[in-house]
C-alpha positions as a LaTeX table, in Angstrom:
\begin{tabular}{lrrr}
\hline
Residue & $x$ (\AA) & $y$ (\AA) & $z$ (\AA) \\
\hline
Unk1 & 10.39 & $-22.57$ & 22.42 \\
Unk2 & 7.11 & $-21.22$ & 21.02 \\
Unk3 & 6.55 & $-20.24$ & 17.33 \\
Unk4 & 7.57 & $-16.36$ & 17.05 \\
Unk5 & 4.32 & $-13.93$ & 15.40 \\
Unk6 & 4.98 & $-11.38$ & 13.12 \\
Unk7 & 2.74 & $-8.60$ & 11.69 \\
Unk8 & 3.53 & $-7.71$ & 8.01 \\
Unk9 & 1.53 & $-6.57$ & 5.13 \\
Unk10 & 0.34 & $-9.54$ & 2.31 \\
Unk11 & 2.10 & $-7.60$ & 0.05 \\
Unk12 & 5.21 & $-9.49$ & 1.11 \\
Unk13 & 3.90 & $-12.43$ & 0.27 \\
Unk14 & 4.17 & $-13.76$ & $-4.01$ \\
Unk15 & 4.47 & $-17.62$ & $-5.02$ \\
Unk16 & 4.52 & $-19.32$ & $-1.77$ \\
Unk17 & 7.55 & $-17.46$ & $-0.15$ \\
Unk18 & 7.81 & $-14.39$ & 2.22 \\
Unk19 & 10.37 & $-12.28$ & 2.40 \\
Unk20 & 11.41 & $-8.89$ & 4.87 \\
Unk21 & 13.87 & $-6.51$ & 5.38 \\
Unk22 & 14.20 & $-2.97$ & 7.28 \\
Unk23 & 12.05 & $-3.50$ & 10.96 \\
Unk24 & 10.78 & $-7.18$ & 10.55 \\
Unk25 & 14.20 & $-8.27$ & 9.29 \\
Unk26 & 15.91 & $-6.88$ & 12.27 \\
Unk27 & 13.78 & $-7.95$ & 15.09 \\
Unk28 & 13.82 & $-11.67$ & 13.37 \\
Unk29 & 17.53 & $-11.99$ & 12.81 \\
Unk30 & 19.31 & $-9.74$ & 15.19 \\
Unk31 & 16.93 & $-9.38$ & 18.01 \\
Unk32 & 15.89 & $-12.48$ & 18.26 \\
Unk33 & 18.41 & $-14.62$ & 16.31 \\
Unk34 & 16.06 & $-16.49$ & 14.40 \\
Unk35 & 18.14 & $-18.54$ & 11.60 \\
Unk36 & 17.53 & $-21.01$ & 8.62 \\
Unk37 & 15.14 & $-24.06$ & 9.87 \\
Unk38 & 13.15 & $-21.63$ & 12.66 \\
Unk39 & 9.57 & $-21.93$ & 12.24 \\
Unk40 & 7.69 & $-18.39$ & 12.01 \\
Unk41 & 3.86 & $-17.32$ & 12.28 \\
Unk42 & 2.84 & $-14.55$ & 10.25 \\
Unk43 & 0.04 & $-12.13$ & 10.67 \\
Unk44 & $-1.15$ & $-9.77$ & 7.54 \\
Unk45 & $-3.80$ & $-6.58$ & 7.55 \\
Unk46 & $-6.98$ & $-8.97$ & 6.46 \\
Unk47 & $-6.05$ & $-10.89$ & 10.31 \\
Unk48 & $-4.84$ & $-14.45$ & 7.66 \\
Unk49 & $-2.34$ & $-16.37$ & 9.50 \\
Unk50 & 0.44 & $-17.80$ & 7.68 \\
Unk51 & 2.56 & $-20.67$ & 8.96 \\
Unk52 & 6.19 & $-20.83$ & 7.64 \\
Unk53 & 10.02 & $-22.05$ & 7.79 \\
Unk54 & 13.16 & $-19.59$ & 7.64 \\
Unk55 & 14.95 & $-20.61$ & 4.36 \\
Unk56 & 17.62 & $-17.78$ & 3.36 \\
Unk57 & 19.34 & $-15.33$ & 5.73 \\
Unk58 & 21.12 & $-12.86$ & 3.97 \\
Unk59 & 23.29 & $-9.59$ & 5.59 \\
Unk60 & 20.00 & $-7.20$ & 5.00 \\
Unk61 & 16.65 & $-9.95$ & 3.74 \\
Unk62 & 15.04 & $-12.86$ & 5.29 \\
Unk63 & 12.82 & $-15.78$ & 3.33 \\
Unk64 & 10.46 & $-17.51$ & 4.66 \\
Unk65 & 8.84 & $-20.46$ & 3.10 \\
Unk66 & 5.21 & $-20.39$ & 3.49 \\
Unk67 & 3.76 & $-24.04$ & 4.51 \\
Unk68 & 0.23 & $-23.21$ & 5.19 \\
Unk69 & $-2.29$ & $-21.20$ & 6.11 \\
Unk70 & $-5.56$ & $-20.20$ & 8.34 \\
Unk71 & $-8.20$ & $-17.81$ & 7.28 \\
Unk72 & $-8.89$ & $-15.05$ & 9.82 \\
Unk73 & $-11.17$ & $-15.38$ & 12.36 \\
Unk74 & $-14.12$ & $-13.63$ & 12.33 \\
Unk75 & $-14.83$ & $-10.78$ & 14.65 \\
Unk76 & $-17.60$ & $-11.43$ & 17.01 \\
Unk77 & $-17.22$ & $-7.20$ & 17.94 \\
Unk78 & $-20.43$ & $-5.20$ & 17.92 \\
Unk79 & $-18.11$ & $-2.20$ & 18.01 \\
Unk80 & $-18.55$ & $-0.24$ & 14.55 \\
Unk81 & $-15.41$ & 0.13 & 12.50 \\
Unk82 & $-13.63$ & 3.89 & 13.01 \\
Unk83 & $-11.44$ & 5.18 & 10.40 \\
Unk84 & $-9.51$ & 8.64 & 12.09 \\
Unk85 & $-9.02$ & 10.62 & 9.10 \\
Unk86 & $-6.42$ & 12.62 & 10.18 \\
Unk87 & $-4.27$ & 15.91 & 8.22 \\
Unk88 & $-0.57$ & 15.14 & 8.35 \\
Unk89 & 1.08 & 16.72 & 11.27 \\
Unk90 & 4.38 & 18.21 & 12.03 \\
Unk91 & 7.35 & 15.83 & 13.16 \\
Unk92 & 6.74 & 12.70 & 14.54 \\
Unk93 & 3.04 & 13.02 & 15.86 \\
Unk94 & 2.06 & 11.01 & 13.28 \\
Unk95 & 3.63 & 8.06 & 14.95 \\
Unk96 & 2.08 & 8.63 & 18.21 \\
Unk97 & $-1.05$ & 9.02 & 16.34 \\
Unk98 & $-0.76$ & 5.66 & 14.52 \\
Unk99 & 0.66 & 3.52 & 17.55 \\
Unk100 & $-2.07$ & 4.69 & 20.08 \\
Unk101 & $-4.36$ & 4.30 & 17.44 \\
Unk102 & $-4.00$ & 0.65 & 16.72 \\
Unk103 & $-4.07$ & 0.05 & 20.69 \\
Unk104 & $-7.07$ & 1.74 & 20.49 \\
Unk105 & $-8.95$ & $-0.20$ & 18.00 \\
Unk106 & $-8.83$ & 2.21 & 14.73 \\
Unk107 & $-9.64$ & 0.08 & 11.59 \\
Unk108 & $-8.07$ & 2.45 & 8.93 \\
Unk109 & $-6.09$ & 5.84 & 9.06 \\
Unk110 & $-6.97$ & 8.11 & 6.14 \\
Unk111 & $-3.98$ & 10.81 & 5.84 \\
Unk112 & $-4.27$ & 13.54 & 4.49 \\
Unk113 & $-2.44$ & 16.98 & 3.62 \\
Unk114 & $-4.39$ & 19.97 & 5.19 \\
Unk115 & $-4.21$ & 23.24 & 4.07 \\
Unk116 & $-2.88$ & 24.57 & 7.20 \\
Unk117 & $-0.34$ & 21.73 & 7.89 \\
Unk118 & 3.01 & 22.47 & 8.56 \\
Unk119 & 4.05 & 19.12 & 6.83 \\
Unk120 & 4.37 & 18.90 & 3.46 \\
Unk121 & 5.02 & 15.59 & 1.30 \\
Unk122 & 6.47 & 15.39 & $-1.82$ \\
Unk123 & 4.99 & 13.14 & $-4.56$ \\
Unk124 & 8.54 & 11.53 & $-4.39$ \\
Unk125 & 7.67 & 10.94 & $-0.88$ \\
Unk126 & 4.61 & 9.78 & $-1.05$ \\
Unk127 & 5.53 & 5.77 & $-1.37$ \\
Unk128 & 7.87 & 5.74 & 1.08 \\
Unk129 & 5.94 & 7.05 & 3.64 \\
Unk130 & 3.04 & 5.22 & 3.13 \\
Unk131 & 5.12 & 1.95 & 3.79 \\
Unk132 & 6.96 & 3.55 & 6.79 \\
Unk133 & 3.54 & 4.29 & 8.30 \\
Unk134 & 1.91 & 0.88 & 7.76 \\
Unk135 & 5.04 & $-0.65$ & 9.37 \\
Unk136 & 4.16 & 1.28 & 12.24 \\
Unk137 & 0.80 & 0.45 & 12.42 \\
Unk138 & 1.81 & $-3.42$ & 11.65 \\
Unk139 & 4.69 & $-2.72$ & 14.68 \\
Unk140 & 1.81 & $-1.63$ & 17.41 \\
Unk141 & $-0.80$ & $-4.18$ & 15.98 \\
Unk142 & 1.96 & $-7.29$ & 16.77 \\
Unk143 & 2.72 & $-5.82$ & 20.64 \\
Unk144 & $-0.92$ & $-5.36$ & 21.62 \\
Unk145 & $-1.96$ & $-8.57$ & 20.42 \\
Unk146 & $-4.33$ & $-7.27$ & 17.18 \\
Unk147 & $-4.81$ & $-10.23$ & 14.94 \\
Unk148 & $-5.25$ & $-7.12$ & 12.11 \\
Unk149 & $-3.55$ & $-4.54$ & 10.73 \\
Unk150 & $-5.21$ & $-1.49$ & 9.84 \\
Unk151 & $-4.36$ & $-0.07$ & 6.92 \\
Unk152 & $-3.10$ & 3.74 & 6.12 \\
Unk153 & $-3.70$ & 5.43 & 3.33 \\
Unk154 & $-2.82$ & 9.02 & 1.88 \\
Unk155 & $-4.69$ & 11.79 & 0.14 \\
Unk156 & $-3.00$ & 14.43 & $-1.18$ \\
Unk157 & $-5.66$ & 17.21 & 0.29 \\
Unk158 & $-9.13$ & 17.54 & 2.30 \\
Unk159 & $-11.21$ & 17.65 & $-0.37$ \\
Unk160 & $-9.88$ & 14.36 & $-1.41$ \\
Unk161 & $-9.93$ & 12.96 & 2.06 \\
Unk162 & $-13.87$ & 13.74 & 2.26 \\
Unk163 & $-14.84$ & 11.95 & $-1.25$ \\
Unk164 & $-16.01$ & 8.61 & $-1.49$ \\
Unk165 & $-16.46$ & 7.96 & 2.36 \\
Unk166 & $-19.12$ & 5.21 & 2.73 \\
Unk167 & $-19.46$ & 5.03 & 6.87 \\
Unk168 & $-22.92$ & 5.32 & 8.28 \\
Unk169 & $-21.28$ & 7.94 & 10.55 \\
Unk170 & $-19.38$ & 11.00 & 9.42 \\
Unk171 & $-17.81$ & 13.46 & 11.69 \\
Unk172 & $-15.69$ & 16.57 & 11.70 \\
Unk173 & $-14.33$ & 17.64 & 15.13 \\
Unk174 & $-14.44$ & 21.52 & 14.00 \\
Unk175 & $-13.50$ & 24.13 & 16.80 \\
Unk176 & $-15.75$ & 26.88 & 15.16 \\
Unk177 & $-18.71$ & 24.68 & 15.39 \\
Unk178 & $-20.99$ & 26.14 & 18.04 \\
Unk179 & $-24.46$ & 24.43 & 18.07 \\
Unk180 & $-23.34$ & 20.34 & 17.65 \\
Unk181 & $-20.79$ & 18.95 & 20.61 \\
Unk182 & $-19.36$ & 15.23 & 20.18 \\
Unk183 & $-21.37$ & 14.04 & 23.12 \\
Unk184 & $-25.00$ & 14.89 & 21.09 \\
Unk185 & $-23.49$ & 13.21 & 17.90 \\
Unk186 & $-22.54$ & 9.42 & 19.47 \\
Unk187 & $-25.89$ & 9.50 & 21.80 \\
Unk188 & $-28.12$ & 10.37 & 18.78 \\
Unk189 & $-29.46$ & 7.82 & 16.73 \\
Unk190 & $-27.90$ & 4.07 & 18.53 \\
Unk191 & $-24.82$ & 2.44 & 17.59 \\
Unk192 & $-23.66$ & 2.91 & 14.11 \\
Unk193 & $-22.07$ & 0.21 & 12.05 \\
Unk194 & $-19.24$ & 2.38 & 10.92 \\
Unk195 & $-17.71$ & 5.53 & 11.16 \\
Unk196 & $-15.29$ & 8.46 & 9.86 \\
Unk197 & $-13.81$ & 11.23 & 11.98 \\
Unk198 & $-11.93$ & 14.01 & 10.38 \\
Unk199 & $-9.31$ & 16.08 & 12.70 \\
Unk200 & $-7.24$ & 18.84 & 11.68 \\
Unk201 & $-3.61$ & 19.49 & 11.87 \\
Unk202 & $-2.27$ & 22.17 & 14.43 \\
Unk203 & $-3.56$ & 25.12 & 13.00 \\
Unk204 & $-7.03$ & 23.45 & 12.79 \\
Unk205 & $-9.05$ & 23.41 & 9.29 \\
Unk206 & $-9.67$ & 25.92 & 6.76 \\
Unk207 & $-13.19$ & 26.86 & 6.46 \\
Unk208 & $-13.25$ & 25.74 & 3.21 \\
Unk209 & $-12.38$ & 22.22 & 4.17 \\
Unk210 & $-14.71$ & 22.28 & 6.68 \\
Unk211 & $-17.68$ & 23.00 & 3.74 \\
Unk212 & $-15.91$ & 20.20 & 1.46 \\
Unk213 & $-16.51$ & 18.01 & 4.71 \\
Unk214 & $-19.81$ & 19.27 & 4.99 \\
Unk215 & $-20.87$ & 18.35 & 1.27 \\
Unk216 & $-19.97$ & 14.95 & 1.77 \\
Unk217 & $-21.99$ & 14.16 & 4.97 \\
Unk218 & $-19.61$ & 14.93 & 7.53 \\
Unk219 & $-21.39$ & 16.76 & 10.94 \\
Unk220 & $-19.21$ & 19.03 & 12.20 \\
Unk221 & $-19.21$ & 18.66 & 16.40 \\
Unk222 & $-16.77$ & 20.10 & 19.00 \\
Unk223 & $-15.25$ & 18.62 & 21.99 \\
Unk224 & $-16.58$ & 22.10 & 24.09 \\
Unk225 & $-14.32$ & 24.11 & 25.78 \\
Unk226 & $-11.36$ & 22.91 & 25.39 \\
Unk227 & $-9.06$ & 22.85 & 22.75 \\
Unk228 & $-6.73$ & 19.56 & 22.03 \\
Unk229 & $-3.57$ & 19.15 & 20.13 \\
Unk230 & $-3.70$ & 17.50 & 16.82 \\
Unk231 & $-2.37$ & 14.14 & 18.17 \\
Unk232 & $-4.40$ & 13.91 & 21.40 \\
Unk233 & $-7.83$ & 14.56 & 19.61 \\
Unk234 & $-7.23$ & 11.47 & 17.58 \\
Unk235 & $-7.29$ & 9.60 & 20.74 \\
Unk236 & $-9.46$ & 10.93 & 22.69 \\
Unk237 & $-11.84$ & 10.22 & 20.31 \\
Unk238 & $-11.00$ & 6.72 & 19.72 \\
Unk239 & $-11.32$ & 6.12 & 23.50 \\
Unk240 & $-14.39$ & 7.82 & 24.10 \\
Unk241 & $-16.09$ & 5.94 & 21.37 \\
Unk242 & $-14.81$ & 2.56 & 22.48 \\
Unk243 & $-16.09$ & 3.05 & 25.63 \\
Unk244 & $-19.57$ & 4.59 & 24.46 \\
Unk245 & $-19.92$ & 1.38 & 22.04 \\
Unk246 & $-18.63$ & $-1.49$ & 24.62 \\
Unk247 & $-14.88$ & $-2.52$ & 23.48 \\
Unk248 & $-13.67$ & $-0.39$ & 26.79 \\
\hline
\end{tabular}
């Protein structure tokens, strides 16, 4: 039988041992009734391989005792590395948005709450959810094959979202923008090395995120006439860029 993969974060990982519970626990133990003595290859975010033996099954945890391990590979793509930075929407779009996301080749969600969202978060909430949604992105990275995970992180508002944001490119897919459409922005000026879009939740951004946006290098562009939900923008996006820059 060959060596079962898993996707996890290396957070998982202290003093030579890994151990799961929740999603990874269940699809090792009671989907595929792994046991004590199974060997097991893990995957983290960075795309490190870890090689390891089942030691301890317990009713909810599983250890794994790591034996060794291969750097990650490096990636040969010419494709620039997208980050979707994306305001939190209402029920589980987010999920859609993460899984198809992945698929698609995203290196990094940046989450953030929009002034217009529907969805709120609690600071209570804040850690658990950020776990829940890199499990998802670890999930959808392990069935299509991704030797990486890419990595979600949260900010608690737009204007937070916009600062610090190093990518050669920086977009905002603004309906109220009237002069700039997507197309012009990825045929201008070759193949960057990395870049940012920002899309707004269902109620689309508040002009004043827009100009925090704006202040931090972000073009604002629309997709023309026609106006996409929040979850379908994200990827639409990611697949027209993929295909522009050569991945599709």
């Amino acid at each position: 039988m060959s060596v079962r993969r898993f996707m996890m974060h290396s957070s998982a990982i202290r003093d030579g041992y890994a151990s799961f519970d929740g999603d990874i626990y269940n699809h090792m133990v009671r989907v595929l009734r792994l046991g004590t003595g199974d060997a097991v290859q893990l995957s983290d975010e960075k795309g490190i391989t870890y090689f390891g033996t089942i030691t301890q099954v317990s009713k909810e945890r599983v250890a794994v005792t790591i034996t060794s391990s291969s750097p990650a590979i490096e990636n040969d793509s010419t494709a620039p590395r997208i980050t979707i930075c994306q305001a939190l929407p209402k029920g589980d779009k987010i999920d859609l948005i993460l899984q198809k996301g992945t698929e698609l080749g995203a290196h990094e969600f940046r989450l953030f709450g929009g002034r217009r969202s529907i969805a709120k978060i609690r600071d209570d909430q804040q850690s658990g959810k950020i776990e829940r949604w890199n499990r998802i992105t670890a999930e959808a990275a392990r069935q299509c094959g991704r030797p990486d995970i890419p990595e979600v992180t949260w900010c608690p508002s737009a204007a937070a979202a916009a600062n610090d944001s190093g990518q050669e490119l920086r977009l905002i897919l603004w309906e109220g923008e009237r002069e700039h459409s997507l197309k012009d922005a990825l045929s201008i000026g070759g193949k960057p090395s990395s870049v940012i879009v920002a899309i707004g939740p269902e109620g689309g951004f508040d002009p004043l995120e827009v100009s925090h946006f704006s202040q931090h290098g972000y073009q604002p562009v629309s997709l023309g006439s026609r106006i996409l939900r929040t979850e379908t923008a994200s990827i639409a996006i990611l697949a027209i860029m993929q295909y522009i820059w050569g991945e599709m």
